[in-house]
C-alpha positions in Angstrom: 0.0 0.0 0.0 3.1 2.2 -0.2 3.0 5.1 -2.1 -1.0 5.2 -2.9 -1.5 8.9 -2.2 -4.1 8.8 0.8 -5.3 11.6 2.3 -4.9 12.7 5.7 -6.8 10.3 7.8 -8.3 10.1 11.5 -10.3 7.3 13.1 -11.8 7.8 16.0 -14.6 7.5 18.3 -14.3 10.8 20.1 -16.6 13.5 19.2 -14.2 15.9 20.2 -10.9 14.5 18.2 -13.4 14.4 15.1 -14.0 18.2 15.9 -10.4 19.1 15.3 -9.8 17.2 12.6 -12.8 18.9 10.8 -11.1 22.1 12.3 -7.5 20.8 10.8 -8.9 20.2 7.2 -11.7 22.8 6.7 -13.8 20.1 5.5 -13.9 16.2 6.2 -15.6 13.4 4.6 -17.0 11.2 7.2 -17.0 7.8 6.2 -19.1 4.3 7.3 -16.3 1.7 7.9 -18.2 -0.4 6.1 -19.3 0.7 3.1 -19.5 1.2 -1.1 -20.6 3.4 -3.6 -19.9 6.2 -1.4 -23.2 5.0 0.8 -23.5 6.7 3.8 -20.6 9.1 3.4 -21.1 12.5 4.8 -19.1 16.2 4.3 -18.9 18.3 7.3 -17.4 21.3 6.9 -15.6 23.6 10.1 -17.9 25.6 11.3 -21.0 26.4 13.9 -23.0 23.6 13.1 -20.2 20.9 12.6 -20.3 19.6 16.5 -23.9 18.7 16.0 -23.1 17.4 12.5 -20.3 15.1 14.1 -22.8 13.5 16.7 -25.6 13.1 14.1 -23.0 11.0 12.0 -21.6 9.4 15.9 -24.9 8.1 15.9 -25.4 5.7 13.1 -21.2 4.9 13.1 -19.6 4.8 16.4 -16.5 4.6 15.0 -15.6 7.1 12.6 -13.8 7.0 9.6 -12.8 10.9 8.6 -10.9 12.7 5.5 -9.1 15.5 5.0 -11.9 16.6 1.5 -9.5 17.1 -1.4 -10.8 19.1 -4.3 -11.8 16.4 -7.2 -14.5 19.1 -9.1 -16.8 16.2 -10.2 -15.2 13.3 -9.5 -14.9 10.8 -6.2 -11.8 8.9 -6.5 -12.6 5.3 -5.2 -9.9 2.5 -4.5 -10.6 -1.1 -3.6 -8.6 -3.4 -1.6 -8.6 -7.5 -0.9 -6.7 -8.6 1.5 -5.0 -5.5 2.3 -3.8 -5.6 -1.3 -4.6 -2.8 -3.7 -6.8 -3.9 -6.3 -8.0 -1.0 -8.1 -8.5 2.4 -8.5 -11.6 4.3 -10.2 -13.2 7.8 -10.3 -17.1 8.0 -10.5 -18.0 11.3 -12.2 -21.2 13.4 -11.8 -20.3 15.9 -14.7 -23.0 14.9 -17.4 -21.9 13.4 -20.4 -23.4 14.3 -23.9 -25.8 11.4 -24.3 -27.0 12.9 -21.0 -26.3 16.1 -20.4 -29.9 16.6 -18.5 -29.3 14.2 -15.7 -26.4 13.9 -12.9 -25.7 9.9 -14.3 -22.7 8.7 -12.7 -19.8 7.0 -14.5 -16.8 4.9 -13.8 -14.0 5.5 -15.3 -11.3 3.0 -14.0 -7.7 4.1 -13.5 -4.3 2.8 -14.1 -1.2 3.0 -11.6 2.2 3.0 -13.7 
């Protein structure tokens, strides 16, 4: 798993270590620990309502799973792993293509490592 660029990462169960970390990044993706297609994923951004944000999440997902947000305009970069082997990586888009241009259809574009 060596040099996949990760972002900064904190997992906790501490409402209050969650709290700086949403403080340190400016804006955090909360994730599920179990999980796909981004299900149950939540951005909280620092700010006056990002305590209560944190313990709505704490509810549902005692342990949390939180990113530093990095700036993908339109895209959510997803990687799998087996094993604790890196499998793939892939980036689902929400930028309509020309067949659709109305709607918000995701694609998958899958990604190479060289």
């Amino acid at each position: 798993m060596a040099n996949l660029p990760i972002p900064p990462t904190v997992i906790t169960e501490s409402v209050d270590k969650a709290e700086d970390a949403v403080g340190e990044y400016q804006e955090a993706i909360f994730k599920p620990l179990y999980t796909s297609k981004a299900r149950g994923m939540a951005p909280i951004k620092d700010g006056p309502t990002a305590r209560q944000e944190i313990e709505n999440f704490k509810r549902h997902n005692p342990i949390m799973y939180i990113q530093k947000k990095i700036d993908l305009p339109g895209y959510d970069l997803g990687l799998a792993f087996l094993g604790g082997e890196h499998l793939a990586t892939y980036a689902r888009s929400t930028i309509p293509t020309l067949q659709h241009h109305h709607s918000q259809r995701r694609q998958i574009y899958p990604l190479r490592a060289d």
